[in-house]
C-alpha positions in Angstrom: 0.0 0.0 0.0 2.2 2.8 -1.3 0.6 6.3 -1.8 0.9 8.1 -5.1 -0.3 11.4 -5.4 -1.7 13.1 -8.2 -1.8 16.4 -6.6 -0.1 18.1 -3.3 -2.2 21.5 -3.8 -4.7 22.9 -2.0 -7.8 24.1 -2.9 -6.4 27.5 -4.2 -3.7 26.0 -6.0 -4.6 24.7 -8.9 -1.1 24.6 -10.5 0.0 21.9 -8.1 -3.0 19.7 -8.4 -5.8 19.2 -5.7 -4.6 16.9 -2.9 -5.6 13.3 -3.6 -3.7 10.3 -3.9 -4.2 6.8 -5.3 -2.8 3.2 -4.7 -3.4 0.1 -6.5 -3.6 -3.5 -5.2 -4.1 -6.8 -7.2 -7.2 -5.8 -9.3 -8.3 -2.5 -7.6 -7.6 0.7 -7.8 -8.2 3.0 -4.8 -8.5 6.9 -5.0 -8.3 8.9 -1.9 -10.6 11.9 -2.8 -11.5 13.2 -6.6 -11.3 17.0 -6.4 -11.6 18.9 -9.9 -8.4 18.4 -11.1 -8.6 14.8 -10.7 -10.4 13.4 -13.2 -8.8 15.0 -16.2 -5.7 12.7 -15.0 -7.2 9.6 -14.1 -8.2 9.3 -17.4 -4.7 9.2 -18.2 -3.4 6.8 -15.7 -3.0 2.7 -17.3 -4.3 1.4 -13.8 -7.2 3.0 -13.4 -8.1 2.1 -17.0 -7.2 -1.1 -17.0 -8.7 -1.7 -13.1 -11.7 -4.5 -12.7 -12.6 -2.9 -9.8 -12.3 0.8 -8.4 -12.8 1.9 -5.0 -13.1 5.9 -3.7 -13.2 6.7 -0.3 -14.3 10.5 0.3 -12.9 12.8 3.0 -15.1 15.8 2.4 -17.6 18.0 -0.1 -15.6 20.4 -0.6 -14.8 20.8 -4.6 -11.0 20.0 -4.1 -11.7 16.8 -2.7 -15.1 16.2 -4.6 -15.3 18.4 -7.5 -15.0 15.9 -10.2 -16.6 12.7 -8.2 -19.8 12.6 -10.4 -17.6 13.1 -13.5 -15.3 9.8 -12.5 -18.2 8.1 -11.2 -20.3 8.4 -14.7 -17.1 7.3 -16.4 -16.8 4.3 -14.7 -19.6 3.1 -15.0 -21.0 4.5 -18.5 -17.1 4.1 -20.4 -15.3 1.2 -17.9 -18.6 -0.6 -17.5 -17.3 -0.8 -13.9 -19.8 0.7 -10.8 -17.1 2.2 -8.3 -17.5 1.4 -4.2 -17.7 4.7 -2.9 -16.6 4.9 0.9 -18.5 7.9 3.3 -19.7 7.5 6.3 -23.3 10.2 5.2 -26.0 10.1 2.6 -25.2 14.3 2.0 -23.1 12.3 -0.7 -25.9 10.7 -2.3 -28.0 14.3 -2.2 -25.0 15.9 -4.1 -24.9 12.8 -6.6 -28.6 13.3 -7.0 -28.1 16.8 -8.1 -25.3 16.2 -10.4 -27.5 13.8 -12.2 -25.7 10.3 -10.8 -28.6 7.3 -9.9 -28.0 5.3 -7.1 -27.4 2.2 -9.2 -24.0 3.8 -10.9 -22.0 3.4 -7.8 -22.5 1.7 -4.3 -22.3 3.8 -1.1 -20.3 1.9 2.2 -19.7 3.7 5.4 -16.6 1.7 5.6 -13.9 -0.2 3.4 -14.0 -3.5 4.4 -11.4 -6.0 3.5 -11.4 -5.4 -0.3 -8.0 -6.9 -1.8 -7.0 -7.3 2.1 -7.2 -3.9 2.2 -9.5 -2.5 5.1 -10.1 0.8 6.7 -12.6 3.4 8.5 -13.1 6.9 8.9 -12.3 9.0 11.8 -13.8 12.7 12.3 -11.4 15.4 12.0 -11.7 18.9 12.5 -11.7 21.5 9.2 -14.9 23.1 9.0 -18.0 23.9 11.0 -20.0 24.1 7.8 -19.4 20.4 7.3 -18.6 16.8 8.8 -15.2 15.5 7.8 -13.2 12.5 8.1 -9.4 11.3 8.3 -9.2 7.3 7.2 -7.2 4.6 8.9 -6.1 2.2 6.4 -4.6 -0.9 6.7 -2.8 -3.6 4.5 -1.7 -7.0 6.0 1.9 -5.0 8.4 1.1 -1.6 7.2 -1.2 1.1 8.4 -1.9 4.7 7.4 -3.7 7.7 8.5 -4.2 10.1 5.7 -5.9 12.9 7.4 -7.8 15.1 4.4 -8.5 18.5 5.4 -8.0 18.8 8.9 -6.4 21.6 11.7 -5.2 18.3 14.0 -4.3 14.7 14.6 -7.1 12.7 16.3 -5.1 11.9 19.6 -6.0 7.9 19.0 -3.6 8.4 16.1 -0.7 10.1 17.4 -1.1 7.6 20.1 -1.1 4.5 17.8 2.2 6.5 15.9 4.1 6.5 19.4 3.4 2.9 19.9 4.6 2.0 16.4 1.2 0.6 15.5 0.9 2.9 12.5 3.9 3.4 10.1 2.6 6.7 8.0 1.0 9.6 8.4 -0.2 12.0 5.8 -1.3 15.3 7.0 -2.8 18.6 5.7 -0.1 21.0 6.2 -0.3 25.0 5.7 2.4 27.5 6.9 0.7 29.9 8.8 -1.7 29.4 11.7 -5.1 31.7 10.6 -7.2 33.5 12.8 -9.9 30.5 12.1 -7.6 27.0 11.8 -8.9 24.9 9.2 -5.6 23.4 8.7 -2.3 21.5 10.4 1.0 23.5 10.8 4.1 22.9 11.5 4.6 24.7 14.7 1.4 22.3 15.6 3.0 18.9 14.4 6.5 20.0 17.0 3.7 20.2 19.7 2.5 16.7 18.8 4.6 14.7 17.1 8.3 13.0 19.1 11.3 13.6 17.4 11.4 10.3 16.6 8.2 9.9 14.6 8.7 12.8 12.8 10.5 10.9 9.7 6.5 9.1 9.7 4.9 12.1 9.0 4.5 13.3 5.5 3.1 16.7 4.5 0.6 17.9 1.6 -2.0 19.9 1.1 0.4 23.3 0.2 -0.7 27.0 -0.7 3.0 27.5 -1.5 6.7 25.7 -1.7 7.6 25.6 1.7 9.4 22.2 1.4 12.2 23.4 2.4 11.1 24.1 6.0 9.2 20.7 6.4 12.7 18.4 5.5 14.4 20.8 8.2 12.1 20.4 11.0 12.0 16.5 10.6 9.5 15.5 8.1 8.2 14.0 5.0 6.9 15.6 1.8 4.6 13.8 -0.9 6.3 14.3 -4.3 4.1 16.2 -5.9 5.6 19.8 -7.2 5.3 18.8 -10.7 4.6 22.8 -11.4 6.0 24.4 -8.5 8.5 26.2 -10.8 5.5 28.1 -12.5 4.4 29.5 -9.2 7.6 31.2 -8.1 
């Protein structure tokens, strides 16, 4: 279970891709979010072609994490003759399907990911947004477990627990510089507060408004490999 993302962006930085990520295991292909950069590569991409089965597991509505779902869902199902597992833990999914013009029979809706290509997982509220419920995922594959955390301003404390006991071997964790007046998302000075010295190698960072990579590998961390454009931005 080795993350590759397509984008390390955040929603306002559409140069660098939105923030999702995708692995592929046996016959499946699983994609962590599908914001509205997402589909225009997926399309692109030999393994999700070529997949039998697809999985997407959703952190959030907003459009960098959503905006091409019904778009990658439709194609699935009307080009791939495939009908994607679609992993949320609320039916608002299905209202915003509705509206986009998806039926209920083009995809099937699980709370949970369970045990699909030994791969098996569950979402975990995190905190980004009073305007909507959001979730972190705890994946897991035979040794290896992962948190990748969406959009969210902190770690759940189960986590950072299960990272000092060694139980979980990655992190992947929203990340912008600055602290704003009303947090949506992780920082840096927040991870120090959180995270041992030790773990910190665990961690990796995405989710950027702007290069500050540079920082991140001094204080510790990881960084997804995703700066594709980040030339075009300075």
């Amino acid at each position: 279970m080795k993350l590759q993302f397509l984008g390390c962006g955040s929603g306002y930085t559409p140069l660098l891709n939105n923030t999702n990520a995708f692995f592929v295991k046996d016959n499946t292909f699983f994609l962590l979010d599908c914001g509205f950069t997402t589909f225009n590569q997926l399309v692109k991409i030999d393994e999700f072609l070529n997949a039998k089965n697809f999985v997407i597991l959703l952190t959030h509505l907003h459009a960098d994490h959503c905006g091409s779902l019904s778009m990658t869902i439709s194609y699935s199902y009307n080009i791939l003759h495939r009908i994607p597992t679609l992993i949320f833990p609320l039916h608002t999914v299905n209202e915003l399907l509705t509206l986009m013009g998806i039926p209920e029979d083009q995809y099937i809706l699980k709370q949970q990911l369970e045990n699909i290509e030994g791969i098996s997982g569950f979402p975990i509220v995190v905190q980004h947004t009073p305007l909507m419920n959001c979730f972190g995922y705890f994946l897991k594959d035979k040794g290896k477990s992962i948190f990748y955390s969406g959009d969210s301003s902190s770690i759940p404390e189960e986590i950072i627990a299960s990272l000092q006991a060694n139980s979980i071997d990655e992190i992947y964790q929203d990340i912008t510089y600055e602290k704003g007046v009303h947090p949506s998302h992780g920082t840096l000075d927040y991870l120090d507060s959180v995270i041992s010295p030790e773990c910190k190698h665990k961690v990796y960072c995405m989710h950027f408004a702007y290069d500050f990579r540079e920082e991140v590998i001094r204080r510790g961390y990881q960084v997804v490999s995703c700066y594709t454009a980040i030339a075009e931005m300075s």
